[in-house]
N, C-alpha and C positions, 0 to 999 in steps of 0.2 A: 504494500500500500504506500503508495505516495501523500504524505504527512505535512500539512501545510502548520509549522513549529515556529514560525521565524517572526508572531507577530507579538508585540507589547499591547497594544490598545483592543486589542477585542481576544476575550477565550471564550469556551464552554465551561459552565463552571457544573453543568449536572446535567443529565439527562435522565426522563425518566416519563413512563406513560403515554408516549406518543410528544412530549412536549422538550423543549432544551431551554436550560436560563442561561442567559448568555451574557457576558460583558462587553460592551460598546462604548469604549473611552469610558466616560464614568459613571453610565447610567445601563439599567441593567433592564435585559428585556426576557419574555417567555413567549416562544413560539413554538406553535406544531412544527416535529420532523414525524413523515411515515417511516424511519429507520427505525424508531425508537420504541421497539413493542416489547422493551425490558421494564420492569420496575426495581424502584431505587428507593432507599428511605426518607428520599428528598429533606437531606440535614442542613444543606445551603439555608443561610436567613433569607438569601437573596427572594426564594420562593413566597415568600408571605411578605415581601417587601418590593415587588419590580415597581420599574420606574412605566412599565407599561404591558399588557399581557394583550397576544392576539388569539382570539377566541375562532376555533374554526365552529361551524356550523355542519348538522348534519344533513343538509340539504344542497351540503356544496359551498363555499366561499368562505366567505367569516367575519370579523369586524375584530377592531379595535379596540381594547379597553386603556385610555389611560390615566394614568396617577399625577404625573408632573414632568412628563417628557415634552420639552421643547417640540418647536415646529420641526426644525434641521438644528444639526450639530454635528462636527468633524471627527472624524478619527485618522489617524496616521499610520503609513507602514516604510518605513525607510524613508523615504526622500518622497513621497506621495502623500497627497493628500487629499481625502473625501469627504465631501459632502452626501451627507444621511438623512433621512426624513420617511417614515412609516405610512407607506402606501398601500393599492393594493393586494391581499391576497400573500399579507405576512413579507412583503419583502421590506429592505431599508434602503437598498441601492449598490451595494454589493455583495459578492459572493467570496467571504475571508476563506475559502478553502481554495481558491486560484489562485491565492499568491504562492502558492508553490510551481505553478508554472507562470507567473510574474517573473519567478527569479530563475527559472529556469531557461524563458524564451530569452528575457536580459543578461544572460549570460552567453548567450551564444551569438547575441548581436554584435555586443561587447569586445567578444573574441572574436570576431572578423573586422571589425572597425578595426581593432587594435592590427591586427595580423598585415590589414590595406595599409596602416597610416604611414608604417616605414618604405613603404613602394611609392609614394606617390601615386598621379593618375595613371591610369590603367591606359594599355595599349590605344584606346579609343576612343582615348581624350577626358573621360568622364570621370567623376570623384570616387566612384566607387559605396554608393550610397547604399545600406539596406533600406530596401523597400518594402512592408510590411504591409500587408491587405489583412483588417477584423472584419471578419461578417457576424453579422447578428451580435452587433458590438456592444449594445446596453449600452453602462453609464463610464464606460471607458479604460476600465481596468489594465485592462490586457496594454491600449492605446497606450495610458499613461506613464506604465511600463516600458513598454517599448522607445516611446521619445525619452525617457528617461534615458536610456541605452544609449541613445543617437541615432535610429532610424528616423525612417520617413512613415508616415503613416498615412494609408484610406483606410477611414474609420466610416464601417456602414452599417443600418440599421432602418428598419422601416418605423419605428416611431420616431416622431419630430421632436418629444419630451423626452426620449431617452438620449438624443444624438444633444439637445440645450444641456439636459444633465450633466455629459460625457464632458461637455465645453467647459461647465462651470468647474468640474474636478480638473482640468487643463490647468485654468487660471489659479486656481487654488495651490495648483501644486507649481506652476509658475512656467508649466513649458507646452503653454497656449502659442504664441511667438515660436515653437521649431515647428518642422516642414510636417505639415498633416493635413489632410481633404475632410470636413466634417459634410456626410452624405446621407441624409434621407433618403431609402431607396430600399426596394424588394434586392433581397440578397441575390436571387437566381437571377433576375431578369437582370443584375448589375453584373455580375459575373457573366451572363451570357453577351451581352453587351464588351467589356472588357478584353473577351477573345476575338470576337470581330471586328475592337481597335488596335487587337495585337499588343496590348500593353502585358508586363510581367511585373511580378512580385517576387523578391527571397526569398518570403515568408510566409506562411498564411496560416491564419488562426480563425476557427470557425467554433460558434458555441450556441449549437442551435436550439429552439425552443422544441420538447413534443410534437407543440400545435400550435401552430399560428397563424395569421392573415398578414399581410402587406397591406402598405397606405391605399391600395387599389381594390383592396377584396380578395386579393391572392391568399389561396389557402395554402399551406405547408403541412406535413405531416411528417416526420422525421420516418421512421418503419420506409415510407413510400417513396420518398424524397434525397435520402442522406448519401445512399452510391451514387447515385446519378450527381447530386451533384459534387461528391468528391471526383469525379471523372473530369468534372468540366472546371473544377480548380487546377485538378491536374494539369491542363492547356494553358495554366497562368505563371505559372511555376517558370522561372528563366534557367536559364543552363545550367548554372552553380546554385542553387537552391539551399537554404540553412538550413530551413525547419518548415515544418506541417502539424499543425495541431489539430484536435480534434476533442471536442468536450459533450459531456454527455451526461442528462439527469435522466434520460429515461432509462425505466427499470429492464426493459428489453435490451437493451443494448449491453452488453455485457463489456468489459475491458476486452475481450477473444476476439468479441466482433468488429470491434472498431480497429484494431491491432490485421484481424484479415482484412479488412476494405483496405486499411492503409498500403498492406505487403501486396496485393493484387493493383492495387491503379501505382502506387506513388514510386516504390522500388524498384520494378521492373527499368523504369527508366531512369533513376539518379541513383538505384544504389541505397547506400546509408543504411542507419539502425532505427526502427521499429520498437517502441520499450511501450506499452499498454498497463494500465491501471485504476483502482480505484482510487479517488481521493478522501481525504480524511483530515478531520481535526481533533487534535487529542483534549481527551476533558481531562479538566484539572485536577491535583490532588488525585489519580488511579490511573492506571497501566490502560485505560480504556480509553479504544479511539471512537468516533463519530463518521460512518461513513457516509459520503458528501457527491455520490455522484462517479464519474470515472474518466478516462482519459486517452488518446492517443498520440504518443510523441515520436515523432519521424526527427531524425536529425543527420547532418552529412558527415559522413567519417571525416574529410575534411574541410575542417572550418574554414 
């Protein structure tokens, strides 16, 4: 299991009955996880005390309870920073189990940036830029990461409030000003678009929803949807490629499956290493992790 350990301002501090209390910089929250069909003696004070509890409903959705949680409020993870706010269907605006591939896609940008800079420009005049394409980019995680690094980023998504969000964590964390496209847009129909301008990326990070619609009506189904279109990112992918990611919360999709789509479109033609996973965040105080979803990381033997 790939263990996202590396953050100060947010842990798990219990899990237990379908619910997790969690810490959030320094207000403490309880939300449904369907992981968590364990029971615990819930001894955290934090339980009889959050700063806000989301209540699912048995008819689907859920609402809100709070106590004295602000509108928005920041939390940090290294040199990032986010803005939070309780929207929704239990989310805050990110997912703290990706920063273990935060720090894994910026490490490998890092490492080619670094490996280009004693060369100079490249045979063909050009700097040598990583090019980074998020699809289904939410509120910017991955992006934020990445420019971190010193790539280039298209940052796309089809909501217009998730792509403002993604902007205001840019500014927050103060690397709004480097080179990134912020793009409202159906994932496919932008990616299908992108190989008939013959444009390439180094990189591509994709973290697609179950189910979704586009600004158009465009329905998505990951089951139906998810080869096809790793085939058609494949066509994006430039000559020396770094990485290929691939993220995944639905419960079908196992780490196996996403690790063969990968070894079937993406290796055949660049090669490199294939490493597939669950992801996880360890709760506090016990040897117990939380797991968070899974994972597929493609990366080039050489950087």
């Amino acid at each position: 299991m790939i263990i996202a350990d590396g953050w100060k301002e947010y842990e798990v501090l219990d899990a237990s009955d379908g619910e997790k209390l969690e810490r959030w910089g320094n207000f403490l929250l309880i939300r449904p996880d369907p992981q968590v069909i364990w029971h615990t003696d819930k001894k955290h004070p934090g339980w009889r005390r959050p700063n806000a509890h989301y209540h699912r409903s048995s008819k689907g959705g859920g609402e809100w309870e709070f106590f004295d949680l602000p509108e928005e409020w920041s939390v940090y993870y290294k040199e990032m920073t986010f803005n939070l706010k309780p929207f929704a269907f239990k989310h805050t605006g990110i997912f703290p189990e990706q920063a273990a591939n935060w720090d894994w896609s910026s490490e490998l940008i890092r490492q080619r940036i670094n490996g280009r800079s004693g060369a100079g420009a490249k045979a063909d005049g050009s700097t040598g830029a990583v090019k980074v394409l998020n699809l289904f980019a939410y509120t910017g995680g991955a992006t934020i990461a990445a420019l971190c690094a010193g790539a280039e980023v298209t940052h796309v998504d089809a909501s217009k409030g998730m792509v403002t969000w993604a902007k205001e964590n840019a500014v927050s964390t103060g690397v709004v000003d480097r080179p990134v496209r912020w793009l409202v847009d159906d994932c496919v129909k932008f990616v299908e678009r992108e190989i008939r301008r013959g444009n390439k990326y180094d990189a591509i990070i994709m973290d697609p929803p179950s189910y979704g619609r586009g600004p158009k009506g465009e329905t998505w189904k990951i089951e139906d949807s998810i080869y096809d279109l790793i085939c058609k990112c494949s066509k994006l992918l430039s000559d020396n490629p770094l990485f290929f990611l691939i993220n995944s919360y639905t419960t079908g999709l196992q780490p196996g499956v996403l690790k063969t789509m990968t070894d079937l479109v993406i290796t055949p033609e660049h090669g490199g290493n294939t490493c597939a996973d669950e992801l996880g965040l360890p709760i506090s105080g016990s040897d117990l992790i939380l797991p968070c979803g899974a994972c597929s990381r493609w990366e080039a033997i050489n950087i």
